[in-house]
C-alpha positions in Angstrom: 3.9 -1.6 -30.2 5.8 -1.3 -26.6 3.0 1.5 -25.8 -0.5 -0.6 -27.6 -3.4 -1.2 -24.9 -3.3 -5.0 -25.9 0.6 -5.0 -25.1 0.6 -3.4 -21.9 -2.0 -5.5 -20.4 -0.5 -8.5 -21.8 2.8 -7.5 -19.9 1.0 -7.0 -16.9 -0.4 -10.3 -16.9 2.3 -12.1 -17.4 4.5 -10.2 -14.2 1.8 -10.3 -12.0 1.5 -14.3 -12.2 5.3 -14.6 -12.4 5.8 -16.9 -9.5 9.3 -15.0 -8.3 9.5 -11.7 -6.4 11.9 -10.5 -9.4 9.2 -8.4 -10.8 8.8 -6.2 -7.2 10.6 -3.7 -5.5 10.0 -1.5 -2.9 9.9 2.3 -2.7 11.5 4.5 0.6 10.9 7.6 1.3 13.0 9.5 3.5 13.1 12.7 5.6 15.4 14.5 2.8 12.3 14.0 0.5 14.6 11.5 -1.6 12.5 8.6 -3.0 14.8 5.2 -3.3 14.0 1.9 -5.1 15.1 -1.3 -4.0 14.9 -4.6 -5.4 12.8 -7.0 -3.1 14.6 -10.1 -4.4 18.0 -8.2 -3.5 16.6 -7.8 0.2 15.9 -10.7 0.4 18.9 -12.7 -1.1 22.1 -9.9 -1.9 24.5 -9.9 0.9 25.0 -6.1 0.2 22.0 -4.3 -1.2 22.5 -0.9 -3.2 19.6 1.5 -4.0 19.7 0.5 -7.8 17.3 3.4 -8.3 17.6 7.3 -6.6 14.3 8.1 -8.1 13.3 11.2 -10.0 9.6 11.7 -9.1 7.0 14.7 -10.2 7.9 17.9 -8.1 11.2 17.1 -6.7 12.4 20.1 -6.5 9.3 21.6 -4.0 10.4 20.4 -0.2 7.3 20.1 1.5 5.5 17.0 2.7 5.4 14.4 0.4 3.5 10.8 1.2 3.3 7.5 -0.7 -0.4 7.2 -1.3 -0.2 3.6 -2.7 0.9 1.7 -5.9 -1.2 -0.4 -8.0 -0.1 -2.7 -11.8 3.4 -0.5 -11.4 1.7 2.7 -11.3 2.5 4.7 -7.7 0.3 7.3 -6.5 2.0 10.2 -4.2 0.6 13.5 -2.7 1.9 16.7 -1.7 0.4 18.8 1.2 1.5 22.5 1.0 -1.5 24.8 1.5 -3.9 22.3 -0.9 -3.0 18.2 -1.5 -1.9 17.7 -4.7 -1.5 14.6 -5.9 0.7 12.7 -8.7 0.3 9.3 -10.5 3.5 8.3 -11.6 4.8 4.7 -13.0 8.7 4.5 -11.6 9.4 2.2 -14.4 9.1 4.0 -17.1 9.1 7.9 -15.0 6.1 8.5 -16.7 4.0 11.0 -14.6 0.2 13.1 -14.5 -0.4 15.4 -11.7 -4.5 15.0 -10.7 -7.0 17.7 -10.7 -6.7 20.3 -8.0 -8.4 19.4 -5.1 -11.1 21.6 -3.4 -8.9 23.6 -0.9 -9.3 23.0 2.2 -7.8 23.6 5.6 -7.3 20.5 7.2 -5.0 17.3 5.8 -6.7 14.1 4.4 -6.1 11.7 7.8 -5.9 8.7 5.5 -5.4 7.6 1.9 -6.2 4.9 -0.9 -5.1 4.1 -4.3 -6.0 1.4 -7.1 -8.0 0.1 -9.9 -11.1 -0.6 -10.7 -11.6 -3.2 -13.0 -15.5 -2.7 -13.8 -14.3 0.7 -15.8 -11.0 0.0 -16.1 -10.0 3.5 -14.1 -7.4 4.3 -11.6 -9.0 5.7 -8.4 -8.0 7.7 -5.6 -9.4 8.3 -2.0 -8.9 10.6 0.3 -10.5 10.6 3.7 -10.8 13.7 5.7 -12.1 14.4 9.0 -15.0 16.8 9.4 -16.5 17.7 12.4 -17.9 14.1 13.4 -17.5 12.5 10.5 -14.7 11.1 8.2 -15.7 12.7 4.6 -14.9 10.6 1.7 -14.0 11.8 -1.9 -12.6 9.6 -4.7 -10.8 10.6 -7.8 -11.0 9.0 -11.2 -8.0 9.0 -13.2 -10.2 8.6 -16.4 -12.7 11.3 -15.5 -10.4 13.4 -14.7 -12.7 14.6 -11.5 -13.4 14.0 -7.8 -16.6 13.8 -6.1 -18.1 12.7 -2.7 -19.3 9.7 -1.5 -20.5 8.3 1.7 -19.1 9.4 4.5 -16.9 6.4 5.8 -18.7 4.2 8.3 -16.0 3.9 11.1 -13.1 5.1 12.7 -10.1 4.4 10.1 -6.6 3.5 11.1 -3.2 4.1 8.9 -3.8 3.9 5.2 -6.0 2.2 2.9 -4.8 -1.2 0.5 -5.8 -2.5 -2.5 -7.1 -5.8 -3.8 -9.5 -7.2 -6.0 -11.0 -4.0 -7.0 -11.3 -2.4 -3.5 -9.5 -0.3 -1.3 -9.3 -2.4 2.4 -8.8 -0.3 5.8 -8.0 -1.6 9.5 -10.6 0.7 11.7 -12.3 0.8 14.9 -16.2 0.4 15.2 -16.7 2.5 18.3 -20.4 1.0 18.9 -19.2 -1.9 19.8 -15.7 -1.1 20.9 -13.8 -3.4 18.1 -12.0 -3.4 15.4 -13.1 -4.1 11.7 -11.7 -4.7 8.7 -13.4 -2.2 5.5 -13.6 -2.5 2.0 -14.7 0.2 -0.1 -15.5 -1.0 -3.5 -14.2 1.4 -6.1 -16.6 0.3 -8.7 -20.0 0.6 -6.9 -18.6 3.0 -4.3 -20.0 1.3 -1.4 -18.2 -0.2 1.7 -18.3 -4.1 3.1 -17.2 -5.6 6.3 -14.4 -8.3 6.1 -14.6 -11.0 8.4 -11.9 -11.5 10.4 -9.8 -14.7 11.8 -10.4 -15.8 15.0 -7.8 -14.2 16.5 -6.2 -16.4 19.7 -5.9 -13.4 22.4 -6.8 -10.0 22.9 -5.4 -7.6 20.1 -4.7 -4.3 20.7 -3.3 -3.1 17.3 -4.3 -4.2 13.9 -3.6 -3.1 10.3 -3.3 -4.3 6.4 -1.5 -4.8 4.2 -1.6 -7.0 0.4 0.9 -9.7 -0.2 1.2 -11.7 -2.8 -2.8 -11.2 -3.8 -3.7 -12.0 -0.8 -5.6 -9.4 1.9 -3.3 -10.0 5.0 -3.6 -8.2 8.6 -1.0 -7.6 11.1 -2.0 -7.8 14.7 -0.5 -7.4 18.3 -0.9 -8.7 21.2 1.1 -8.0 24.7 3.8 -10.5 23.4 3.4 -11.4 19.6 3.2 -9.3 16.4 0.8 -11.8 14.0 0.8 -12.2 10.6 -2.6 -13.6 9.1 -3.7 -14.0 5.2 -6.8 -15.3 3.7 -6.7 -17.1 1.3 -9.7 -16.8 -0.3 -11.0 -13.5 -0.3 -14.3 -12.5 1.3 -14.3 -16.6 3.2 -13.4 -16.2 6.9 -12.5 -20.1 7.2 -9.7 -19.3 4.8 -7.7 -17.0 7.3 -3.9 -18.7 7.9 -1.4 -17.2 10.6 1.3 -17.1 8.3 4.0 -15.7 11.0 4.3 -15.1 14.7 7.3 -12.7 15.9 7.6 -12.8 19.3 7.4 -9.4 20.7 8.9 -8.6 24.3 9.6 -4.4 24.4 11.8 -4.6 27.1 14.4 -7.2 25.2 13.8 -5.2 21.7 15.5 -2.0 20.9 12.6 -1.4 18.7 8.7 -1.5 18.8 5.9 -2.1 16.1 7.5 -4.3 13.6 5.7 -3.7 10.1 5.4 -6.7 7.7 6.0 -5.7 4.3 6.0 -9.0 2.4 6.2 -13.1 3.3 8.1 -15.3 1.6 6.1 -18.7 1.0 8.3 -20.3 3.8 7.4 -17.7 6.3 11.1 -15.4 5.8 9.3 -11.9 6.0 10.4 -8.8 4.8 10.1 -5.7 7.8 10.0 -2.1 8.6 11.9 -1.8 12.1 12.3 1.5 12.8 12.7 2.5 9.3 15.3 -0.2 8.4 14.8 -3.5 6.6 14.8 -6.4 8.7 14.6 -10.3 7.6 12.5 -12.1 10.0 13.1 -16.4 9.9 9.9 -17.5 11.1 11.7 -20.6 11.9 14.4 -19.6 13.8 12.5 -16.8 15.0 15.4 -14.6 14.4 16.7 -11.3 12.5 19.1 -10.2 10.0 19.4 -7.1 8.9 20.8 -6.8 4.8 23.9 -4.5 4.1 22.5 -1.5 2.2 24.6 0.9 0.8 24.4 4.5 2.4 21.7 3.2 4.2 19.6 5.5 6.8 16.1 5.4 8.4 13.6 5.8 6.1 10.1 7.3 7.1 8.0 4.7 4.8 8.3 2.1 2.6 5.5 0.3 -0.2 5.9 -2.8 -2.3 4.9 -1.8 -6.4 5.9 -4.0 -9.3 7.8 -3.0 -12.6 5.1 -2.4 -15.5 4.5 -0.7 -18.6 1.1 1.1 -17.5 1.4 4.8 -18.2 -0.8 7.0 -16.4 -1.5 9.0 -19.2 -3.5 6.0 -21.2 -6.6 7.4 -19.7 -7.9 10.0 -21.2 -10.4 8.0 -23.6 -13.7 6.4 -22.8 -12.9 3.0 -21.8 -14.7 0.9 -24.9 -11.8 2.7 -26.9 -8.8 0.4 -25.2 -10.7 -2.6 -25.8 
């Protein structure tokens, strides 16, 4: 019953609209190649936060590089790079795991990553990006086919790691042409990449990256003095762009640099990355705090996934079997 198609999806539906944060939680991974779950609503309420979770994930035991791809309806993609990247879908909830198909060996690291669904043929995708000669090579991996394969090259230069929303994997680049920055979609079902519109932004920016909040596509961007938050709200419609948050940002007074938004609150209290602890930013106040965590050090990255019942193993059928 707990495992049925129609159940799962029916659980999923209901935590995704749930208008709390008590569904979420956020993953760490730290230099010790320990994985830690925390509960969002705890950061943001708890006093004293504990790491409710020390997480057991697929190949624990091998100490080599490990990297959170991405997480997607409660199911977390992470990769391994030894002498070939191997990768692992694993749900957190439920520590149900499957490691992907080998990956044509190769040489060189994938520079960037991407992970989520695609709704068209309800499939779990991965993409890698790799840099090859001149061009950034692009090969995605379907959870249902089991398989990868190559696709157009990606159009620009990409910058950190890819996110996902409504059916697409979205990347902060650079078009060198004309010397800017772009926002990217690749669309997972028809495999071809879009352009984003972006807000219009109120000085020059020098840094920019994405992230997904809430269902929403939001950016980060800096300037020489604030770190901007920005979310459309309807995706695809550049008049729907909102500066959600505006942290002033002076180096010389901060004894930290590159704040990273993780996830806004609806009355602008953000969750952040500083430095590899978790900060509360009061958009208001425009100040800090910093929640007690227990046996708390730096962590080297943190992603936002929400507790499900999806099991990575429920594709191995064609897709008109789970309807």
């Amino acid at each position: 019953m707990i495992s049925s198609p129609q159940f799962v999806k029916k659980h999923l539906d209901l935590v995704i609209v749930d208008d709390t944060i008590k569904p979420w939680r956020i993953i760490a991974r730290y230099a010790n190649y320990e994985l830690k779950s925390y509960s969002l609503h705890s950061l943001f309420h708890e006093p004293y936060v504990f790491a409710e979770v020390d997480l057991d994930y697929p190949s624990e035991t091998m100490t080599r590089y490990i990297k959170i791809v991405g997480s997607c309806n409660g199911l977390v993609c992470i990769y391994f790079w030894d002498l070939v990247d191997t990768f692992y879908i694993w749900n957190p909830s439920t520590r149900e795991t499957r490691a992907l198909s080998a990956f044509e060996e190769k040489h060189s690291r994938g520079i960037s990553f991407g992970f989520g669904y695609d709704p068209s043929n309800d499939d779990y995708k991965v993409v890698r990006v790799d840099s090859v000669g001149d061009r950034l090579e692009v090969e995605v991996y379907s959870l249902r086919k089991d398989s990868w394969r190559r696709i157009g090259d990606f159009p620009h230069i990409v910058l950190g790691e890819g996110k996902v929303l409504n059916g697409s994997i979205l990347w902060a680049a650079t078009n060198p042409i004309i010397n800017s920055f772009s926002i990217t979609a690749l669309d997972l079902s028809e495999e071809t990449y879009m352009e984003i519109p972006q807000p219009n932004y109120e000085s020059e920016i020098e840094h920019l990256f994405v992230i997904a909040s809430r269902g929403r596509l939001c950016i980060v961007c800096e300037d020489a003095y604030y770190v901007d938050l920005w979310a459309m709200n309807e995706y695809g419609i550049k008049e729907s762009w909102t500066k959600l948050v505006s942290m002033l940002y002076l180096p010389e007074q901060w004894p930290f640099q590159n704040p990273e938004p993780l996830w806004c609150l609806k009355d602008g209290v953000t969750l952040v990355n500083i430095n590899g602890e978790f900060g509360i930013y009061d958009n208001i106040e425009q100040t800090f705090k910093f929640p007690l965590i227990h046996d708390a050090v730096p962590f080297c990255q943190a992603d936002i996934y929400i507790e499900s019942l999806v099991s990575p193993n429920a594709f191995m059928v064609p897709a008109d079997l789970n309807h």
